[in-house]
C-alpha positions in Angstrom: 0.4 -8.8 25.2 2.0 -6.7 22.6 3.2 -3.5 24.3 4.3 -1.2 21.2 5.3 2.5 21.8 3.8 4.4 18.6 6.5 7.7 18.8 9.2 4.7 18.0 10.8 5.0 14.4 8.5 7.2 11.9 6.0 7.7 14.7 3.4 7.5 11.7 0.1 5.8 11.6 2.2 2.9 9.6 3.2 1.7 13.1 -0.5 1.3 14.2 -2.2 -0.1 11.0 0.7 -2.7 11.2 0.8 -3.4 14.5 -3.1 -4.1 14.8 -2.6 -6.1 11.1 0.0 -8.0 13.0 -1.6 -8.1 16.3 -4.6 -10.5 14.3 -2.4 -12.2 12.1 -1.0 -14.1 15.7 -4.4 -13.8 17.8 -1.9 -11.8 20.7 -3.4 -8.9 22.5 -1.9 -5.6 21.4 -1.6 -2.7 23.6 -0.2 0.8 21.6 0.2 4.2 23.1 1.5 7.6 22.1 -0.2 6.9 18.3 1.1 9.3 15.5 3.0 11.0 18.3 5.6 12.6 15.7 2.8 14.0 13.5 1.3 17.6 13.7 -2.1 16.3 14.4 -1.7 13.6 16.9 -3.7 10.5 17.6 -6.4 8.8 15.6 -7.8 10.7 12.8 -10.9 9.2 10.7 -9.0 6.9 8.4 -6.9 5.3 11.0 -9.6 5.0 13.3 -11.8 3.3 10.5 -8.6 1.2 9.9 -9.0 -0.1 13.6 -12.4 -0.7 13.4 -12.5 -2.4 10.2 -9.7 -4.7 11.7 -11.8 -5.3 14.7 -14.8 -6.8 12.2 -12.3 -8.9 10.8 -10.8 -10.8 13.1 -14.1 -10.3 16.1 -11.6 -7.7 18.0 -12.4 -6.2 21.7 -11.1 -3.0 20.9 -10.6 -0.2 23.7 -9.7 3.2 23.3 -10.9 3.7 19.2 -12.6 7.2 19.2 -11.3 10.2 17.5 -8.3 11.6 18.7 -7.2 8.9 20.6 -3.4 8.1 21.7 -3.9 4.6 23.3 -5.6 1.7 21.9 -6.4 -2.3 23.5 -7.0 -4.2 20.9 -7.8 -7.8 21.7 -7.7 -10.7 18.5 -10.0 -13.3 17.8 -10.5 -15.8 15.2 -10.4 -14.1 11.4 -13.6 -15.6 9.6 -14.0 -14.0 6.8 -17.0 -13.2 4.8 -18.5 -9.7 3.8 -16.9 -6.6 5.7 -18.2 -2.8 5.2 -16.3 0.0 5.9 -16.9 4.0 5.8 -14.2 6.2 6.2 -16.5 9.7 5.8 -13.7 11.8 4.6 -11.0 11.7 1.9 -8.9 9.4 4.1 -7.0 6.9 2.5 -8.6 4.1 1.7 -5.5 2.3 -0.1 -4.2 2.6 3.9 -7.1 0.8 4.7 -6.9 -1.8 2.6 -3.2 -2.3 3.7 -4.2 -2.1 6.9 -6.9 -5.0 6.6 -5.0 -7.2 4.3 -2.5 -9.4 6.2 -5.2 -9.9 8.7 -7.0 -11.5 5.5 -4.6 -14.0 5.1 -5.3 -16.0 8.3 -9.7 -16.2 7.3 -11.5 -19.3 7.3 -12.8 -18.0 3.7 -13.0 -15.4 1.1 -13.0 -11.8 2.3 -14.7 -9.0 0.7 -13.9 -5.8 2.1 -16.5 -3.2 0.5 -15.1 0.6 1.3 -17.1 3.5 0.8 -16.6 7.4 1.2 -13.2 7.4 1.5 -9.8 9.1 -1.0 -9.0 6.5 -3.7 -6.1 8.5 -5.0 -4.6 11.5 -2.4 -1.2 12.7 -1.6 0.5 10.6 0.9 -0.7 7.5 0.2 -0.5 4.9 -3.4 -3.3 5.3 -5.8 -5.6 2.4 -6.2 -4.2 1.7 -9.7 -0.7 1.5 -7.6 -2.7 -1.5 -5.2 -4.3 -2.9 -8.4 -0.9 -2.9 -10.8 1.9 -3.0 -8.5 1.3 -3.9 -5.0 -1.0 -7.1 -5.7 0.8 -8.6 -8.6 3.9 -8.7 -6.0 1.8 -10.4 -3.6 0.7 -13.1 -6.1 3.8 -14.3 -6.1 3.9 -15.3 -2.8 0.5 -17.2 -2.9 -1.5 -14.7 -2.4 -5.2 -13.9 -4.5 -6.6 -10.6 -4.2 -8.3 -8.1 -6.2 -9.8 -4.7 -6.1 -12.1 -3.1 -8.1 -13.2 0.5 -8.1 -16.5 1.8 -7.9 -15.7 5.4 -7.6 -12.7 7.2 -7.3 -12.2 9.8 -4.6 -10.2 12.4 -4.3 -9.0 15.0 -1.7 -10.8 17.1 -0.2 -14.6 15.0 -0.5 -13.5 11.8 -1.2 -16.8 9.8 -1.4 -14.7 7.1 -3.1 -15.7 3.6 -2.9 -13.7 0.2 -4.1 -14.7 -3.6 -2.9 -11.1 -5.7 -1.9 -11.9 -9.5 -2.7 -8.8 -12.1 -1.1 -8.7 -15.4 -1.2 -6.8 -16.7 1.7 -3.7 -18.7 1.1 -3.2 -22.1 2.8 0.0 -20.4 3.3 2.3 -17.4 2.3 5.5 -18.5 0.0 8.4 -16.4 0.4 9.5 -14.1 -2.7 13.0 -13.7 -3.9 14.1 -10.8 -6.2 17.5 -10.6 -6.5 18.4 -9.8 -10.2 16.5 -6.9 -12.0 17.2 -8.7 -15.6 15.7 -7.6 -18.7 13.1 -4.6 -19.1 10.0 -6.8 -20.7 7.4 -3.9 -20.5 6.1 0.0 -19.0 2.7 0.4 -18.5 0.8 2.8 -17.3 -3.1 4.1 -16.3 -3.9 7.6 -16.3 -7.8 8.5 -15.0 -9.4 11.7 -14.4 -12.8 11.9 -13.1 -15.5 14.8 -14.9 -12.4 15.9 -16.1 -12.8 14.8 -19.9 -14.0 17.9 -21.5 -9.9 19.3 -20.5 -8.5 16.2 -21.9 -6.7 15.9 -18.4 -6.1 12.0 -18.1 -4.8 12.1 -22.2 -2.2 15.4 -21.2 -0.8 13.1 -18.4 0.0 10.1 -20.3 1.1 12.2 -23.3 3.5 14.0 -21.1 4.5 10.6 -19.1 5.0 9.1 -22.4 7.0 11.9 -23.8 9.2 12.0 -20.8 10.0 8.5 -20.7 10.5 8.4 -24.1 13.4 10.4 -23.7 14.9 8.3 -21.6 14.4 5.2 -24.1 11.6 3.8 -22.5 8.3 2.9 -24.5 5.5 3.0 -22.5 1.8 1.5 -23.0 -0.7 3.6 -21.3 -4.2 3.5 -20.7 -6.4 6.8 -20.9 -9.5 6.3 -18.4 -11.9 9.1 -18.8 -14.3 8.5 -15.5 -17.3 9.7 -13.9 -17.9 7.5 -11.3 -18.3 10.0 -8.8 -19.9 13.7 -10.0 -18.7 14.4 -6.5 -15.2 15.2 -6.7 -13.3 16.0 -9.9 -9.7 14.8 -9.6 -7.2 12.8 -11.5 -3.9 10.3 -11.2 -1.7 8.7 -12.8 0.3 5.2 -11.9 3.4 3.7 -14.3 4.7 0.8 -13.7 8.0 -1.5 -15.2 8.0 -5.5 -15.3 11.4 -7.3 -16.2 11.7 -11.0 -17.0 12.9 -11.9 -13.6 9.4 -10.9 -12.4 10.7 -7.7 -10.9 8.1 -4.9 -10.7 8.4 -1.3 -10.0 6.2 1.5 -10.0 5.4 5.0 -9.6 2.6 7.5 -9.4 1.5 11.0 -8.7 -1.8 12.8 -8.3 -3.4 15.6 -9.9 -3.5 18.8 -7.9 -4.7 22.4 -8.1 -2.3 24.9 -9.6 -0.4 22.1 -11.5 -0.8 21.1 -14.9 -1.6 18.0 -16.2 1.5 17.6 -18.5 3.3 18.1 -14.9 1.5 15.3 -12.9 3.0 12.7 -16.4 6.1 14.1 -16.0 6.4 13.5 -11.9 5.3 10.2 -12.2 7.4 9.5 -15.4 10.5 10.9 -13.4 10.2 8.6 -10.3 10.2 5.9 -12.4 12.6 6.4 -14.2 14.8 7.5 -10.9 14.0 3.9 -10.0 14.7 1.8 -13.4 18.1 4.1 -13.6 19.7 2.1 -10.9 18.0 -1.5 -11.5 15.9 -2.4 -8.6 13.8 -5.0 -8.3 10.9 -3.3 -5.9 10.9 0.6 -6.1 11.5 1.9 -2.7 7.3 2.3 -1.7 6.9 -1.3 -2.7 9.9 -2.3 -0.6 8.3 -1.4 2.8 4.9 -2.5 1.8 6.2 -6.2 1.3 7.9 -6.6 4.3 5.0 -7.8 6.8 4.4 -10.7 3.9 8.2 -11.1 3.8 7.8 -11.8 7.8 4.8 -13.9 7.6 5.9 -16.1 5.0 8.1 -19.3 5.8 11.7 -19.4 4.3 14.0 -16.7 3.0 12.7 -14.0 1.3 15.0 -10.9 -0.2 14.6 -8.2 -2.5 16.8 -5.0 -4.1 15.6 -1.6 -3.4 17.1 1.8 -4.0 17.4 2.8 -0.3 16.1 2.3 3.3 13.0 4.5 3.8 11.7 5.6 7.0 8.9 3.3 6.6 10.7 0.8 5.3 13.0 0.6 8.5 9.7 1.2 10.6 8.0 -1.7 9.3 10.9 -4.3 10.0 11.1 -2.7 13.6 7.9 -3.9 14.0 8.1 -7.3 12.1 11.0 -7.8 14.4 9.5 -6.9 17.4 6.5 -9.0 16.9 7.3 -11.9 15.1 10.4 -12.6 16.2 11.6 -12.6 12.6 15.2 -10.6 11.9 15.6 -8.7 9.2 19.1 -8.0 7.5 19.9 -5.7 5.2 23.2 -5.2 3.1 24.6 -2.7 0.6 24.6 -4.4 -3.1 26.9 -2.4 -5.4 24.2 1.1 -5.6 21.5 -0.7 -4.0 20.3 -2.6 -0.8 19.1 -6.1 -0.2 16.4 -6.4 2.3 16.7 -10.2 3.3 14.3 -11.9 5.9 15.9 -14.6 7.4 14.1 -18.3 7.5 12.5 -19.5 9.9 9.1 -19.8 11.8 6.8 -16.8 12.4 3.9 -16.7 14.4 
């Protein structure tokens, strides 16, 4: 039995989504205490406890210890099937947490998963957008062998939610390991911008008019999409995600998320900056996308390696974790400006 201590590191809910993800990926029994110990609210709010739960359904978990508020959690693996999964989250929880939560678990069905989310944040502050999962974050995992898409019903935003996106993966027959070592050549920026009941202020064209402006000035021409929604009369809101692909197959991305009290010019700009932070010192995964690889990094066979701007709490969380329970090592190195996360080969589960 996995015996993890969840104050450890960032003492976030990162360690228990992954830990459960990683709990199913190798059937073992996982045993966690002291959940989001470091965090002002402790223990299992909605979205981590809808996390856990939608786990269990995958993978035909015993779970103990999954109600509200919670600071210890049994959870006890079985075989991943696969098949139709539903999944509430009631608030404006993350539900891009969800879905990273679920997806390495999704990896090891007997066939396709479809993971339908409802009433849940598609786009809120601590957390990628969707348009991050759809542009940047899947289009990684491709590359490594694995199939998934997500498409949005309705976007959600803090503080209703009431979002609601369907996550369709087809499971590899195994995970290859991805190597991004060289930055190379910009080939192209593109972007999304999307506000919901928001059109009448022309609040998803100000964002990518500023975002475009901004990068602009830093000699960058960028391609993005206006989206004016109203999928969900709910809960106005907007976002905006840019991204940067290079001919070594390097992507990098950014985002931000409309907010009361800030304009719309200066959501474009905030995202348009953190990309361009990134893309000023040639990485080849900005620094979000770094941590979010690494559990595929560990459960792939072979080397795997990639360049990131720096080593991020979650980041160094995540392979603390991967190490601990994969028995994988991890080794990172500073490249000229940048470091290179490199997973060693080897078997993993």
């Amino acid at each position: 039995m996995f015996e993890i201590d969840g104050s450890q590191k960032s003492g976030s809910g990162t360690i228990l989504r992954l830990a459960v993800a990683l709990a199913a990926a190798t059937s073992e029994p996982l045993h966690i205490f002291n959940i989001r110990q470091n965090r002002p609210q402790q223990g299992l709010k909605p979205q981590h406890l809808e996390a856990v739960l939608t786990a269990a359904k995958l993978c035909n978990a015993e779970v103990k210890g999954a109600t509200l508020g919670s600071k210890e959690l049994w959870f006890k693996p079985r075989e991943v099937k696969g098949g139709n999964v539903e999944a509430e989250i009631g608030t404006a929880g993350s539900i891009p947490m969800l879905l990273m939560a679920a997806l390495p678990i999704c990896i090891f069905a007997k066939e396709t998963v479809r993971l339908h989310v409802t009433k849940g944040g598609t786009d809120v502050s601590h957390s990628p957008t969707i348009n991050y999962l759809r542009n940047v974050f899947l289009p990684a995992l491709k590359q490594m062998g694995l199939e998934a898409t997500i498409t949005v019903h309705k976007y959600g935003y803090y503080p209703k939610g009431m979002g609601e996106v369907t996550m369709t993966v087809k499971p590899p027959h195994a995970l290859k390991p991805i190597t991004l070592n060289n930055f190379g050549k910009l080939k192209s920026v593109n972007g999304v911008s999307v506000c919901t009941f928001l059109a009448d202020r022309k609040v998803a064209e100000r964002q990518a008019k500023a975002a475009h402006r901004s990068l602009s000035e830093k000699g960058y021409t960028a391609d993005i999409q206006v989206v004016n929604d109203q999928s969900n009369p709910f809960q106005k809101g907007s976002s905006i995600t840019l991204w940067a692909e290079t001919d070594t197959d390097a992507i990098i991305g950014a985002d931000a998320i409309g907010e009361l009290k800030k304009t719309s010019e200066a959501v474009g700009i905030k995202a348009a900056e953190k990309l361009h932070a990134e893309l000023a010192v040639k990485p080849t995964v900005d620094v979000h996308l770094a941590d979010m690889l690494v559990p595929y990094m560990a459960l792939a066979e072979g080397t795997s390696s990639l360049l990131t701007r720096e080593i991020s709490d979650h980041l160094e969380t995540n392979v603390w974790l991967a190490e601990k329970m994969l028995k994988v090592r991890f080794n990172n190195q500073k490249v000229n400006n940048l470091f290179k996360i490199e997973k060693s080969s080897g078997l993993h589960v």
